[in-house]
C-alpha positions in Angstrom: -37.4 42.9 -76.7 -39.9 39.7 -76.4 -43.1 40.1 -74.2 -46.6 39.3 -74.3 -50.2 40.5 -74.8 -53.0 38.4 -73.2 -56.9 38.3 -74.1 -60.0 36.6 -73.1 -61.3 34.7 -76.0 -65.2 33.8 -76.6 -64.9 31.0 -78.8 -69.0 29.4 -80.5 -70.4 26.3 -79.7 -68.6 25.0 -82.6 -65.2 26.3 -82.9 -64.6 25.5 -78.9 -65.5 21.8 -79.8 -62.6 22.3 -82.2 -60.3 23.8 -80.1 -61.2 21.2 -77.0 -60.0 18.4 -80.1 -57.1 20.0 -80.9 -56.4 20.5 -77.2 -56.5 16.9 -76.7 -54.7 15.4 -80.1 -51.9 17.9 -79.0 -52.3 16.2 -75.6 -51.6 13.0 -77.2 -48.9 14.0 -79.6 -46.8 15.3 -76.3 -47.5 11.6 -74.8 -45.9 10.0 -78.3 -43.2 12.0 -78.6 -42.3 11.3 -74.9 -43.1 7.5 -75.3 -40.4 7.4 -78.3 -38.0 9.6 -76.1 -38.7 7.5 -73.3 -38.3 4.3 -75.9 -34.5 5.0 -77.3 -31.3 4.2 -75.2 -30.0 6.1 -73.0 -26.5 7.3 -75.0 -28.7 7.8 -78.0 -32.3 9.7 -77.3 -33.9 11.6 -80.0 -33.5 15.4 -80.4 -36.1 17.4 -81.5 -34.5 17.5 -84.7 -35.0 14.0 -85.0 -38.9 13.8 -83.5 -39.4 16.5 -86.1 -38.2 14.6 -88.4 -40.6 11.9 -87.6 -43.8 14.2 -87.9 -44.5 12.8 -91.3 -44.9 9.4 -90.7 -46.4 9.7 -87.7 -49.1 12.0 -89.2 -49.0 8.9 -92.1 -49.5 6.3 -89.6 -52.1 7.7 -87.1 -54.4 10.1 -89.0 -55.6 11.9 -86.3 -52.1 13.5 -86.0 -52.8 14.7 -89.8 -55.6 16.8 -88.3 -52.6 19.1 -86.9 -51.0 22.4 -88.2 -47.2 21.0 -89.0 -46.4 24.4 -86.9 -48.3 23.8 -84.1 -47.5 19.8 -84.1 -43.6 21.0 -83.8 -44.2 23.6 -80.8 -45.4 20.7 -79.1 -42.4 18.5 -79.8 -41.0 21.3 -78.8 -42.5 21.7 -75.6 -41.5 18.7 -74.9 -37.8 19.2 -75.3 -37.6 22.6 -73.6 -39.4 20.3 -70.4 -36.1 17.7 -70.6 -34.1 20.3 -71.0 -35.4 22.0 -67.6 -35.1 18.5 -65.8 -31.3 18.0 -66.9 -30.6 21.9 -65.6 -32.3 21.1 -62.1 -30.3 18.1 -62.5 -27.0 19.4 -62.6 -27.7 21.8 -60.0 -28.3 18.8 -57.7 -31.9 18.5 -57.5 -33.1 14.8 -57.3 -35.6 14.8 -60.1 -37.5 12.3 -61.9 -39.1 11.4 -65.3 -41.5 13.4 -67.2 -45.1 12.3 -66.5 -47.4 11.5 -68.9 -49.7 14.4 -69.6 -53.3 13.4 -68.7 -56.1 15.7 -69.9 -56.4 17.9 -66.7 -52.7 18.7 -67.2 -52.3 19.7 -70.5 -54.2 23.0 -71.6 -52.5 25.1 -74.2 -51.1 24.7 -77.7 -49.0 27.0 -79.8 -48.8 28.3 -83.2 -45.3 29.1 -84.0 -44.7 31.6 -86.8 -47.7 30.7 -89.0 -51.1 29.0 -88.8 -52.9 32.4 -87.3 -54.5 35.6 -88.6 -55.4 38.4 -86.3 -58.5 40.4 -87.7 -58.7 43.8 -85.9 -61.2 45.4 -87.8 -63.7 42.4 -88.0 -64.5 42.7 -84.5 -66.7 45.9 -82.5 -66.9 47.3 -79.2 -63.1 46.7 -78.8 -63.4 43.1 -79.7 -61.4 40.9 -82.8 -61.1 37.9 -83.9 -57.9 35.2 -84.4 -58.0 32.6 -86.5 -56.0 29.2 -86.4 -55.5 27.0 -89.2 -57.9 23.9 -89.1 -59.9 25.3 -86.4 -61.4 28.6 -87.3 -62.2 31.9 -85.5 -62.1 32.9 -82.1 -63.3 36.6 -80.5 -61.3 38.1 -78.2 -61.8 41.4 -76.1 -59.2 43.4 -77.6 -59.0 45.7 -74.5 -55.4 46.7 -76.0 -54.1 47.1 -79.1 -50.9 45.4 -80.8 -48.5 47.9 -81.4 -47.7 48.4 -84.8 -43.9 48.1 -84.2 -44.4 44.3 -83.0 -43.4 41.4 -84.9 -46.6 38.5 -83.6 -43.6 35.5 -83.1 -46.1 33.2 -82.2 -50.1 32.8 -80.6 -51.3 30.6 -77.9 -55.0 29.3 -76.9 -54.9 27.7 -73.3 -58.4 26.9 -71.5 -57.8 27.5 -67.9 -59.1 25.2 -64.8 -62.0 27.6 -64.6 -63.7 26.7 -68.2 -62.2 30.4 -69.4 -60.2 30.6 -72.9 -57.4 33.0 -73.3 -55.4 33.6 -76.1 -51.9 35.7 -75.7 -49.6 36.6 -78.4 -46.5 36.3 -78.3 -44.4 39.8 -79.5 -40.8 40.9 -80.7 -40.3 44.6 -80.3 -37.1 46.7 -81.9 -35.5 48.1 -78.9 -35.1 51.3 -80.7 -38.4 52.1 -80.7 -38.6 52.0 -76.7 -37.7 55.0 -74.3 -33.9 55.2 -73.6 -32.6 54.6 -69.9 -31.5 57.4 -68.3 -27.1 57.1 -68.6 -25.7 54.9 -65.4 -23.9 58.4 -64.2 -26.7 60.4 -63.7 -28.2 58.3 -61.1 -28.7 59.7 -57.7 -30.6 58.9 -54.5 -32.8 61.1 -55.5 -34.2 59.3 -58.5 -33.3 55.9 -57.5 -35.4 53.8 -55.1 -33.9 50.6 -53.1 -37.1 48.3 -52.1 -37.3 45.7 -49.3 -39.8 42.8 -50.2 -41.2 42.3 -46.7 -43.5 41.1 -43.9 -45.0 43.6 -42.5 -45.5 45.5 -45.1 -45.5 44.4 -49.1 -42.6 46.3 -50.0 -40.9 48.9 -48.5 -38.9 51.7 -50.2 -35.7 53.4 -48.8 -37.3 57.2 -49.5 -39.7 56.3 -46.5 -42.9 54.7 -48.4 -44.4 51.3 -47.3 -47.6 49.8 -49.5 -49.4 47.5 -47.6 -50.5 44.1 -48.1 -53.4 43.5 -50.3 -56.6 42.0 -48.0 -57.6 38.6 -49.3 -59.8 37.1 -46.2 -62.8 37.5 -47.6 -61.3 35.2 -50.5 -59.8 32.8 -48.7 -63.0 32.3 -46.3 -64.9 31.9 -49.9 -62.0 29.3 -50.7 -62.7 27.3 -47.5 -65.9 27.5 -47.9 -65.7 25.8 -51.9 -63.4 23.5 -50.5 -65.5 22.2 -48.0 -68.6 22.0 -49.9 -66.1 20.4 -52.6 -65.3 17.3 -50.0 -68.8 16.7 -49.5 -69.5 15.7 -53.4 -68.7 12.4 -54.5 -65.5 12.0 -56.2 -66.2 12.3 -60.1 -69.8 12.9 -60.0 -71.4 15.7 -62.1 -72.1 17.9 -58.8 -68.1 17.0 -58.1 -67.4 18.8 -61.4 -69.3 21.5 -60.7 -68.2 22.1 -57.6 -64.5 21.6 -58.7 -65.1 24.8 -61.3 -66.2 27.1 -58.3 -63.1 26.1 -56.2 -61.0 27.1 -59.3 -63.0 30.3 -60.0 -62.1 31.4 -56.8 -58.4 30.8 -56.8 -58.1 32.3 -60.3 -59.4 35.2 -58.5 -57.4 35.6 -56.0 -54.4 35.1 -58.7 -56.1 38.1 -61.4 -56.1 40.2 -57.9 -52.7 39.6 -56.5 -51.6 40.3 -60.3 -53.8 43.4 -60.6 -51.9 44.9 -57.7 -48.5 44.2 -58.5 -48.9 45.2 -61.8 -49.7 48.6 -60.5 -47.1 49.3 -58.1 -44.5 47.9 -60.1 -45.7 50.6 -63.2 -45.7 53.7 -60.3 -42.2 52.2 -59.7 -40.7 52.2 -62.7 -42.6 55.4 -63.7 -41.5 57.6 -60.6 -37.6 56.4 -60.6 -35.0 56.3 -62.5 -33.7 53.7 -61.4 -35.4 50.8 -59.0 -32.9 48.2 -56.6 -34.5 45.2 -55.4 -33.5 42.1 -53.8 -32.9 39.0 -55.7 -34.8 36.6 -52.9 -34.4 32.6 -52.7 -38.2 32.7 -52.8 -38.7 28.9 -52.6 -36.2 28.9 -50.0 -38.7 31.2 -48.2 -42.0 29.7 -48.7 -40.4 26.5 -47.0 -40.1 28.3 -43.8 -43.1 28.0 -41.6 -44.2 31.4 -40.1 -46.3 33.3 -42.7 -46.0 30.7 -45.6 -49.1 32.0 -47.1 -48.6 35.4 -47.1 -45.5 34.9 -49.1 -46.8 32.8 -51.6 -49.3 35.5 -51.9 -46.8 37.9 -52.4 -46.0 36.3 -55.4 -42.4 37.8 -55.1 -40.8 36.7 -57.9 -43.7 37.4 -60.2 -43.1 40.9 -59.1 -39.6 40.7 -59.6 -39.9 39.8 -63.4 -43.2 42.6 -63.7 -40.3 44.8 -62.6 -38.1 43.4 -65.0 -40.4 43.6 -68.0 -41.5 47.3 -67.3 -38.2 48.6 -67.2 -38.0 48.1 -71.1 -41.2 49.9 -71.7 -40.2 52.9 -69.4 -36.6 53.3 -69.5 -36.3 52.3 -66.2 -33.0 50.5 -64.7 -34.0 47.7 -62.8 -31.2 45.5 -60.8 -31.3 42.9 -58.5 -28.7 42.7 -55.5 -28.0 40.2 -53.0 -30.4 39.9 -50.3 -28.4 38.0 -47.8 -27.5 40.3 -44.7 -29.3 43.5 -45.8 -31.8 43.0 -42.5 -28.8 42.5 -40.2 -26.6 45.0 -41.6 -26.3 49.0 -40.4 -27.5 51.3 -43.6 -25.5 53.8 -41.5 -21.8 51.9 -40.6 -22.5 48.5 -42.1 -22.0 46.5 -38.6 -23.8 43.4 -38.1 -26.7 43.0 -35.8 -28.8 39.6 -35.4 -32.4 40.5 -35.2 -35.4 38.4 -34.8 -38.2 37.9 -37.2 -40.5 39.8 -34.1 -37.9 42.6 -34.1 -39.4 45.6 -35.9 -36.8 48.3 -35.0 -33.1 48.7 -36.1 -31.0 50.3 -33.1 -27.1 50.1 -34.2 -25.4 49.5 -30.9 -22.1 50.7 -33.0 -23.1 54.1 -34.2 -26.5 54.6 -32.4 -28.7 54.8 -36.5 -32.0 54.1 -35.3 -35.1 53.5 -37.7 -37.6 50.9 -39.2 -36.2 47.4 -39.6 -37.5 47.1 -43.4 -36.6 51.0 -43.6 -33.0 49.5 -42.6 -33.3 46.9 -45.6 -34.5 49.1 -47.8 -30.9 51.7 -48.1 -29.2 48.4 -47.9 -30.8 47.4 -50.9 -30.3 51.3 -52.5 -26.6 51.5 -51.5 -25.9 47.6 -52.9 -27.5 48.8 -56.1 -25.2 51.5 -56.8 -22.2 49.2 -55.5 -23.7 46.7 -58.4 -23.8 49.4 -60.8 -20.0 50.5 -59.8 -20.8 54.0 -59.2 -20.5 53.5 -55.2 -22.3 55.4 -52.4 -21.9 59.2 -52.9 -19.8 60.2 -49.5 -22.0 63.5 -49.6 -25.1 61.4 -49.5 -25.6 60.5 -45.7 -28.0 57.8 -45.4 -30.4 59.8 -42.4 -31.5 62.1 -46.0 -32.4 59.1 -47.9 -35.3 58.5 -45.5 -36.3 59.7 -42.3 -35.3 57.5 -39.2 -38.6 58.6 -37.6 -41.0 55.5 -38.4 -43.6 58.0 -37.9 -42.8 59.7 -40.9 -42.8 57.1 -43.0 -45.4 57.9 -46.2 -47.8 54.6 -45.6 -49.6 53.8 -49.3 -52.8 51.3 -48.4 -53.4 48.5 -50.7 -57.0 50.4 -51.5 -55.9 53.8 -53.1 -53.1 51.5 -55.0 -56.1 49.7 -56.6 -58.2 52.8 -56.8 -55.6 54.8 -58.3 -53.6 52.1 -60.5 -50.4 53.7 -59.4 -48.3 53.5 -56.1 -47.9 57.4 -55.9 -50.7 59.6 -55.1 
């Protein structure tokens, strides 16, 4: 299993001048190796094979490239392939795409040490801090707020300075999947300790044993944003007091990311913590946020961040997590699977076939639960009738409120 640990680093005056030089040389290195991409004819372009190839005399010929871990120097060769590699997928899918862009220094804010160049000192450091240290730059505190495990393999380390100023440094881990909990066998699973969830409007999710968590307030951060903004288009483009100004806009939205994180972080661990096994729709999310009613909201739902959280967790819990088609699950009967259009305005589901009445993301939510088994091939247990899976009283539903999820870290109680 591969995952990731991330820290806030508190690089000195001295060793963030190095790592702001290194940020840019590996800047420019990206550029070259695009330039002699870009360079070479079409039936013949370079692999990275070939550009790593080239390292050498490159590093020969321009000596600031010599400044450069040979590690490093290939993870951003690398970078640059995995980036073509992304354009001819989307490609082939039928997206009309373009050329890379050269990287320009506002762009490019991260660089990678692949298998060596780095140390990680946890015992130099106090008060749950430590220190990393990259080849040809030195070493950097971080806030060691949690601990490698000692069954993880470090693959590779990256420093990335973010819009706001801050550094971060996140380590890159391989874990042997024996030493993780083991998933509970496919057979055993139940409605009882299985959980189908509805990503919705109304509510942020809603679960198909009757719980709905609400959304998590962010107006009094987006009035802060529009405020920045505003006082941001005063300022004259590229001054000092521009700069400035551009920091606080980014501090702000780099809040309202950590926050929207911070929450889904914790319902997605009461999830996979409290079920066995957790269904959830696989959503076209870009599809979504293309619609116009409540584009904001969904981008703040960060959906498919959530999705992969889920994803992720599952390992480290011994949780199954699956995704099922979404398409229909709004419109369709939990009860006798008829169709029925609804609008977007349309809160209730009333079957006009069988009379199963109940909560329209309640509705979505067994969909979701009985699609999951269907995905698993263990079918919808005939004994199971879907009015004991949660109640079709709306009243009843168990509402969770975005503030005892952040007070309590959990979504249960």
């Amino acid at each position: 299993m591969e995952y990731s640990h991330r820290y806030r680093a508190y690089p000195s005056g001295k060793v963030g001048e190095r790592l702001e030089h290194h940020l840019d040389v590996h800047r420019q290195l990206y550029n070259h190796v695009r330039w002699d991409y870009e360079q070479a004819p079409e039936d013949d372009k370079p692999s990275e094979y070939d550009q790593n190839n080239k390292l050498p005399e490159w590093k020969r010929r321009w000596s600031v490239f010599g400044e450069l871990h040979s590690k490093a120097a290939q993870a951003t060769v690398a970078r640059f392939h995995r980036n073509v590699s992304n354009l001819r997928k989307k490609k082939e899918k039928g997206y009309d795409i373009g050329r890379l862009k050269r990287q320009v220094p506002t762009d490019y804010r991260s660089v990678t040490y692949n298998q060596s160049g780095f140390d990680l000192d946890e015992k130099r450091g106090h008060d749950r801090f430590a220190y990393v240290r990259f080849s040809k730059i030195g070493w950097v505190k971080i806030r060691y707020h949690r601990p490698i495990p000692d069954h993880a393999i470090i693959n590779e380390v990256t420093f990335k300075k973010e819009t706001t100023g801050e550094w971060f440094v996140s380590f890159g881990l391989e874990a042997d999947d024996a030493g993780l909990p083991e998933k509970p066998d496919v057979g055993s699973l139940d409605a009882s300790n299985s959980v189908g969830v509805d990503l919705g409007i109304q509510n942020y999710i809603h679960t198909s044993d009757g719980q709905t968590v609400d959304w998590l307030d962010l107006e009094d951060e987006y009035e802060r944003l529009q405020r920045e903004q505003r006082n941001l288009s005063r300022k004259e483009h590229g001054s000092a007091n521009w700069e400035k100004q551009r920091d606080e806009v980014a501090k702000v939205k780099r809040h309202i990311k950590r926050k929207v994180l911070d929450y889904q972080h914790k319902i997605t661990t009461g999830l996979v913590r409290e079920y066995d096994a957790v269904f959830v729709e696989d959503l076209d999310v870009k599809g979504m946020l293309e619609q116009s009613y409540s584009a904001r909201n969904k981008q703040d739902a960060a959906w498919r961040q959530f999705i992969t959280l889920l994803e992720y967790k599952a390992d480290l819990y011994g949780c199954h997590v699956v995704q099922v088609e979404a398409q229909g699950t709004t419109k369709e009967c939990a009860s006798c699977g008829v169709e029925t259009a609804k609008p977007i305005w349309v809160r209730e589901h009333s079957c006009p076939s069988c009379g199963f009445e109940t909560d329209r993301d309640a509705n979505a939510a067994m969909n979701v639960l009985q699609r999951g088994f269907d995905e698993l091939g263990l079918g919808w247990p005939e004994d199971t009738p879907v009015e004991t899976v949660t109640a079709t009283d709306t009243t009843q539903f168990e509402s969770v409120s975005a503030s005892h999820v952040i007070e309590t870290g959990s979504l249960g109680a």
